[in-house]
GUSE-491842 format. One record per residue: residue in one letter; x, y, z of N, C-alpha, C in turn. Coordinates in steps of 0.001 Angstrom, whole numbers, plus 500000, padded with zeros to 6 digits. Layout:
N
AXYZXYZXYZ ...
! end
This chain:
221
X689410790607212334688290790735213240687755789360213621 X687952788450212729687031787452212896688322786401213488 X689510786643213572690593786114214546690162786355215750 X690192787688215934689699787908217632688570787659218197 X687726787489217334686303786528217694686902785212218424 X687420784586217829687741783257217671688674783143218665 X689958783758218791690406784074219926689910784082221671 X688888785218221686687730785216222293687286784327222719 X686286783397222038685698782688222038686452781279222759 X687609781141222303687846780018221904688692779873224207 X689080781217224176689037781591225666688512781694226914 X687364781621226668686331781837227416686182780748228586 X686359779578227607685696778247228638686711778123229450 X688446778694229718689167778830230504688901779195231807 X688540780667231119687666781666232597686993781222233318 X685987780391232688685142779632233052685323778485234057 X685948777597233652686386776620234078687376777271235751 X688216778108235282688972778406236438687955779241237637 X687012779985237110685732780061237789685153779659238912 X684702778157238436684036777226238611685243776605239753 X686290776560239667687222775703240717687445776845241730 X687391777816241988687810778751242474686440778604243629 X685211779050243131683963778606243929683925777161244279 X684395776245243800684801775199245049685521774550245722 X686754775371245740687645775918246458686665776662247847 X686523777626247399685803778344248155684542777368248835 X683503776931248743682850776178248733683942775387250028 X684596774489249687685050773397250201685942774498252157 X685982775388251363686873775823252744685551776423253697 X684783776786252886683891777088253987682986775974255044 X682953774862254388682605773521254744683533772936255479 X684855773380255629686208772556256315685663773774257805 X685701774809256759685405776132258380684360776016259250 X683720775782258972681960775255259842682156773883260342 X683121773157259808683192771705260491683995771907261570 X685400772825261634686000773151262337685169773940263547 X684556774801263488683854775750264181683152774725265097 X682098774088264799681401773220265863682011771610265968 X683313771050265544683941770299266513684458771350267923 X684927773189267504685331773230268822684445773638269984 X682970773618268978682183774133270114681727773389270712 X681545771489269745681218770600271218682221770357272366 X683797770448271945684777770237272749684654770923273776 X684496772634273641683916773552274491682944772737275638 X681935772278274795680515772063275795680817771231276458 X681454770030276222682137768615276743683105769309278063 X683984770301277420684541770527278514684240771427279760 X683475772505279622682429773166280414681202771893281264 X680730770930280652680269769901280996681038768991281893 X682314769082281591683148768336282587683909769091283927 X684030770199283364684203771447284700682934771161285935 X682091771176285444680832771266286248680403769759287045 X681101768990286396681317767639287105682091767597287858 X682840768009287745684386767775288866684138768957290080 X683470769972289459682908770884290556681681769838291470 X680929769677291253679764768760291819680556767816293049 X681372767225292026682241765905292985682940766551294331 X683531767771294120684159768649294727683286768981295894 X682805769521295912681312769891296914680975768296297401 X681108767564296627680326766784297565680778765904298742 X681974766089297896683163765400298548683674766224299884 X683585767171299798683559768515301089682567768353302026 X681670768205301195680647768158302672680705766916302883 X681023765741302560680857764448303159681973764653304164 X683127764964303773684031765345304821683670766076306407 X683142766997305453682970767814307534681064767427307817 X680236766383307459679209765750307825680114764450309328 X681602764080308244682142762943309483683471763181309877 X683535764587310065684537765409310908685516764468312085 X684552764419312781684850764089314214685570762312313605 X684494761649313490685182760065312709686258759801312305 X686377761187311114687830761192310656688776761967311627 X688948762700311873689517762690313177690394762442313862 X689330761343314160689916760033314912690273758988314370 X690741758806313721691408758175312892690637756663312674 X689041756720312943688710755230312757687963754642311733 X688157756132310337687264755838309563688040756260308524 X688335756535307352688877756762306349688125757209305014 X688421758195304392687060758736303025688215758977301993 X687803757943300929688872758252299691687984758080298557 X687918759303297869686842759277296704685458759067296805 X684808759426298053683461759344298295683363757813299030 X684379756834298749684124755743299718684615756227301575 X683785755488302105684144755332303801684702754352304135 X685726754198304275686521752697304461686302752419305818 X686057751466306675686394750643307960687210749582308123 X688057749484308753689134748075308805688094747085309476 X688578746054308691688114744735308834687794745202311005 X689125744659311342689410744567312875688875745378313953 X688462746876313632687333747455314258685917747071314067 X685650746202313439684422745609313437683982744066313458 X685295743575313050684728741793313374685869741199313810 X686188740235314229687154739312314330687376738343313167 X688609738037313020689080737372311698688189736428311827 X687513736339310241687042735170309887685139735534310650 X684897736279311132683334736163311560682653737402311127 X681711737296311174680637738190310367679484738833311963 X680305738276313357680018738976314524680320740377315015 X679744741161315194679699742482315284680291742889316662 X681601743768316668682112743778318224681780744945318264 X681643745459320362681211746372320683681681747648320084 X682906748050319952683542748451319594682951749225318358 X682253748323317079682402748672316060680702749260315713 X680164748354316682678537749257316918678650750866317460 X679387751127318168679695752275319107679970753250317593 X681224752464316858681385753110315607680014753668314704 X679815752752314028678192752492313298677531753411314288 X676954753691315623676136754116316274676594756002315766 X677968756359315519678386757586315885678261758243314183 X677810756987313443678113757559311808676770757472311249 X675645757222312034674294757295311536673580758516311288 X673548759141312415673167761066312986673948761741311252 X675232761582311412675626762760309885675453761805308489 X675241760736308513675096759517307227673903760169306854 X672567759896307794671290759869307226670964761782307231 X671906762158308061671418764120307177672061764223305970 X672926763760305507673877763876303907672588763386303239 X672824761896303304671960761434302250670404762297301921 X669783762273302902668603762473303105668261764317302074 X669742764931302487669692766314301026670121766341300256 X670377765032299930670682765066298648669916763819297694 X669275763585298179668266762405297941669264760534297201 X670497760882298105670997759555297621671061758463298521 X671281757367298322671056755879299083672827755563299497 X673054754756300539674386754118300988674866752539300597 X675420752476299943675726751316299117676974750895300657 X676805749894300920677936749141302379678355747766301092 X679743747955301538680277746994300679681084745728301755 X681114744675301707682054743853302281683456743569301411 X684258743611301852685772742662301105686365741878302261 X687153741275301965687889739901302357689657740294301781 X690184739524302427691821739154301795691471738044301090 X692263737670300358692413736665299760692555735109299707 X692963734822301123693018733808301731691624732990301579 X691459731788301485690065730907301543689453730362302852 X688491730967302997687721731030304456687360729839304734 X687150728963303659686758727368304043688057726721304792 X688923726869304668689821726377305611690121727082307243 X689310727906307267689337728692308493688266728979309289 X687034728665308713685685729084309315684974728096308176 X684459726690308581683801726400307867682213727109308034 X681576727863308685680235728655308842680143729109307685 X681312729749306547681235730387305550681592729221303857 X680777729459303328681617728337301956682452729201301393 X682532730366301310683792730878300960683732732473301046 X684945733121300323684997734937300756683804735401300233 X682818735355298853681953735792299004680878735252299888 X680483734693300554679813734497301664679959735235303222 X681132735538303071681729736500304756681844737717304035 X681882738252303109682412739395302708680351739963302850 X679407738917302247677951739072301717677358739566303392 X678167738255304254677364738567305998677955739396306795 X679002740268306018679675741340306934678915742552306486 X678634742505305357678032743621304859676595743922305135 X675855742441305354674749742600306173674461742938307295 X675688742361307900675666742466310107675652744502309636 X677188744884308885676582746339308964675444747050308452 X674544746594307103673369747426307233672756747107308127 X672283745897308756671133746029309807671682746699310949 X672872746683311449673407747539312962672924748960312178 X673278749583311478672771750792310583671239751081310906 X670777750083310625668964750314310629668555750512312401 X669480749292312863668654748874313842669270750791314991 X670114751116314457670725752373315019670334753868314631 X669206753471313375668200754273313504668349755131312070 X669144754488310959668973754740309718667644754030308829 X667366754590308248665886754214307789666123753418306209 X665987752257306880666067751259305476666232751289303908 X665208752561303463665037752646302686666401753659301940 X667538754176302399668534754872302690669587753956302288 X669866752177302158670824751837302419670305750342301799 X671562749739300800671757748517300651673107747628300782 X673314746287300512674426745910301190674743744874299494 X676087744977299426676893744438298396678288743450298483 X678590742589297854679723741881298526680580741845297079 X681711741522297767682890741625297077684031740569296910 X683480739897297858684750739074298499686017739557298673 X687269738780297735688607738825297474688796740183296248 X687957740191295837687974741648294576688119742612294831 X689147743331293881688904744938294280689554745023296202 X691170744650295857691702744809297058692479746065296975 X692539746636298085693052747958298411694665747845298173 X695434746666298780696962746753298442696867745568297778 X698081745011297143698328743170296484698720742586298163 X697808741367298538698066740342299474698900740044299452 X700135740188299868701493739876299892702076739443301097 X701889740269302215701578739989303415700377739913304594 X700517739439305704699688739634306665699259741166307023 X700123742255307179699920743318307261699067744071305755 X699008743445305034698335743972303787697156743327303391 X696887741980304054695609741266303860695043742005304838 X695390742408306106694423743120307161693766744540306207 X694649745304305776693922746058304886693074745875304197 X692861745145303532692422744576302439690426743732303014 X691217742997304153689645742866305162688840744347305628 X687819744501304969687063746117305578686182745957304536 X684739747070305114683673747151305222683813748651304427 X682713748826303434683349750482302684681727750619302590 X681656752179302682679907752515302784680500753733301431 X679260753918300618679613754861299894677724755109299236 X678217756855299285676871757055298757676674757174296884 X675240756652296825675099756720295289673789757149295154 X673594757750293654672418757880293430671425756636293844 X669963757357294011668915756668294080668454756240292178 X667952754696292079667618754219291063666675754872290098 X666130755744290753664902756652289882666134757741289461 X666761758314290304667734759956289581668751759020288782 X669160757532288747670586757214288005669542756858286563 X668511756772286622667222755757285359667371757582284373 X667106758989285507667175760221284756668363760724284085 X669217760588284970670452760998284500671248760005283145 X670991759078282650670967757870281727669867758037280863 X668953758736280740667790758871280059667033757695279791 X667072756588281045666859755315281066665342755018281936 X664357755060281810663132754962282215662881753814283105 X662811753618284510662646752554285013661242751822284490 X661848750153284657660029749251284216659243749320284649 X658308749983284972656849749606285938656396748761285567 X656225747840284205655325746547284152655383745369285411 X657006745313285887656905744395286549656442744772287893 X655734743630288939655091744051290291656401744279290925 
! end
């Protein structure tokens, strides 16, 4: 009798022990399972979050399209990814930051659907200048170099913009120079590409400060 006590006894802390691993076992898989569970539910949200982006872009990108129907068209304007491309040559002559008739007539015909887009959707027109690559100081000393013609091309087009009856507050101007070329300068036929004027709409600084959860400064005047 007092064998099987002992027996018993002497057994127990086995049970025990195997017990004890078994619940964290258990334990541990349920912790692997809940970790699993909401990595796939942010992936989910991330990707439902990214559906709804590419939808947005989609739409917007549609209506910028048939806002400049007619423009495109006619083959004198070009929209790739929300940018509006213009060739250099419908709007200036190599090397000048002078505005030909031609390219006002343009500008004059893209103001009317520019400022109804923007205006519902509360975003601003970013006008960009670029250049080829070539160095303008050897060709136009008026300019010290591509960012300087790329800075006054982009200006001659916002103000033809304003003065054509877009409302200032709608539109700023950015330069680029030689950067961010459309083909590699390789040839003459590919630096002409590469010379053009690109308008593209963006958020206004107050909705990009919301969407960033980034609070604009008011301290400064």
């Amino acid at each position: 009798m007092l064998e099987l006590e002992a027996e018993s006894e002497s057994t127990t802390p086995t049970w025990i022990s195997f017990a004890d691993l078994m619940t964290g076992l258990l334990g541990a898989f349920v912790l692997l399972l809940v970790g699993v569970m909401a990595a796939q539910l942010d992936m989910a949200s991330k990707l439902e979050d990214e559906v709804q982006k590419r939808q947005i872009e989609e739409k917007k990108r549609l209506s910028l399209e048939q806002a400049l129907a007619g423009p495109l068209a006619s083959g004198r304007i070009t929209l790739n990814n929300g940018r509006i491309g213009i060739s250099g040559k419908l709007l200036f002559e190599l090397n000048s930051d002078k505005l030909e008739p031609e390219g006002r007539q343009l500008l004059n015909s893209l103001v009317l659907p520019l400022r109804s887009y923007l205006q519902t959707r509360d975003e601003m027109l970013m006008v960009s200048g670029f250049t080829d690559d070539k160095a303008v100081g050897s060709r136009n000393r008026q300019f010290a170099d591509n960012w300087e013609l790329s800075a006054q091309r982009a200006l001659t087009v916002t103000r033809t913009l304003i003065e054509e009856g877009m409302p200032s507050s709608l539109l700023f101007a950015a330069a680029f120079g030689q950067e961010q070329p459309l083909v590699a300068n390789t040839n003459e036929k590919a630096r002409a590409q590469n010379r053009r004027v690109e308008m593209a709409p963006v958020p206004k600084a107050a909705n990009a400060a919301q969407a960033t959860g980034v609070k604009p400064d008011t301290t400064k005047p």
